[in-house]
Structures are given as C-alpha cells and as structure tokens.
N, C-alpha and C positions, 0 to 999 in steps of 0.2 A: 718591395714585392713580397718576401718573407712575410712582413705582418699582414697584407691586405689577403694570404693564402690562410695565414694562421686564426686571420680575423673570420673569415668564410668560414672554415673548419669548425670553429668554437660555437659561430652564431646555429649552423646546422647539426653539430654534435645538441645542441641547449633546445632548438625545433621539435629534433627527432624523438629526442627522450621526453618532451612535452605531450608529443602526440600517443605515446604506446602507454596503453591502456593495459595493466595484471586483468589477466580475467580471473573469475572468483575462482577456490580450490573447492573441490568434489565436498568436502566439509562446509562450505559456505554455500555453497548450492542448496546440497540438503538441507539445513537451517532453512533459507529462505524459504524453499518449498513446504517445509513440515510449516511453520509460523503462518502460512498461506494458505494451505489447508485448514489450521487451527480458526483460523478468522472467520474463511468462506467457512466452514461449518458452527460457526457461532451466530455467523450472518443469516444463515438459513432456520435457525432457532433450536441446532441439537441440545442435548442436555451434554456435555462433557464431564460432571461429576462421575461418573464411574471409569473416568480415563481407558476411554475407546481407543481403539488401530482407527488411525484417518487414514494412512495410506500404506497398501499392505500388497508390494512394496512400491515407490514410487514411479512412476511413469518413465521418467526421463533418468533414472538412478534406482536402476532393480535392484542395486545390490545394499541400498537403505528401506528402511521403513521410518511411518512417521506416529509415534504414541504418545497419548496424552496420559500424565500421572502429577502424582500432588508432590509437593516438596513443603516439608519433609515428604517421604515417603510413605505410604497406606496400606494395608494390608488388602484394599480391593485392586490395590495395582499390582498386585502377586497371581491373582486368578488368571488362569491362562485366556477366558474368553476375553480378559481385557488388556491380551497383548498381543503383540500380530503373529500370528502365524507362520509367514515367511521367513520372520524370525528365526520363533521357536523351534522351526522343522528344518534351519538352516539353510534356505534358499534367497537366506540374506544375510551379509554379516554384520551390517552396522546399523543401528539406529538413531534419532533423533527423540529426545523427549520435551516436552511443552507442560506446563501445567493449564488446567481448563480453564484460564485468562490469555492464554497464551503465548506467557512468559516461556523463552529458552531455560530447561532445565541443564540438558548434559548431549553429547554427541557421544558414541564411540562406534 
C-alpha cells in the first residue's frame, strides 16, 4: 500500500512540475518587446542608422524604454534626439538597446 501512495505522489509531484510554466522576468519581456519593435520598424522600411527611440517608454513596461545604437558604440548615439526621452528626463529607469539589425546590444 506504502508503495502504490508513494508511486501516486512521485508520478503527480513529475505531472505537476511538467505542467508549470516560469513566466518570462520584466528583463525578458522587455528584450522581446524592444527586438519587436526593432523588426516591425525595419518591416515598415525606417532608416535605423541614426539609432532612434522605438519605444519611449514601452506600452506594457513604462518603466523601460526601447533604443537603437551601434555596437561599438557612435558618437551619433550620444545626441540626445537619438535617445529616448523618458529616459533622459527619468520617467524611466531602464532601458533596452538593439543595434539597427536588430541584434540585442545590452539591458540595464
């Protein structure tokens, strides 16, 4: 009887933990959403060489923003019109960078 409780327990402890899904962390969100941005605005034919604010700040995560810069770094990604705003004025604290391929540069 022992084993066929301990057999139960094991097969539903191996179920349960199959079924629970991590949902992404606030860092992985943003990533996906800035990279989504990055595309849908490549898709609709922007120019991204002067690494533009795509999202200033994000919809679903006001307290990111999503900016595109080159890696290495540029000295036109220093000019403030080509950084976000909400940023700079601290109505955000973190941001997402992209390069205009829309490779992941850096989060903080």
């Amino acid at each position: 009887m022992k084993k066929i409780i301990w057999t139960i327990f094991l097969i539903g402890t191996i179920a349960i933990s199959g079924c629970v899904q991590k949902a992404p962390s606030e860092l992985e969100r943003a990533k996906a959403a800035c990279i989504n941005a990055c595309k849908k605005a490549l898709a609709e034919g922007q120019d991204l060489s002067a690494g533009p604010c795509l999202l200033n700040p994000m919809d679903e995560l006001p307290n990111w923003v999503c900016d595109v810069a080159h890696e290495p770094r540029e000295a036109i990604d220093n000019l403030p019109e080509n950084q976000c705003s909400a940023y700079r004025e601290g109505r955000a604290s973190h941001f997402v960078e992209v390069d205009p391929n829309c490779n992941f540069i850096r989060a903080v």
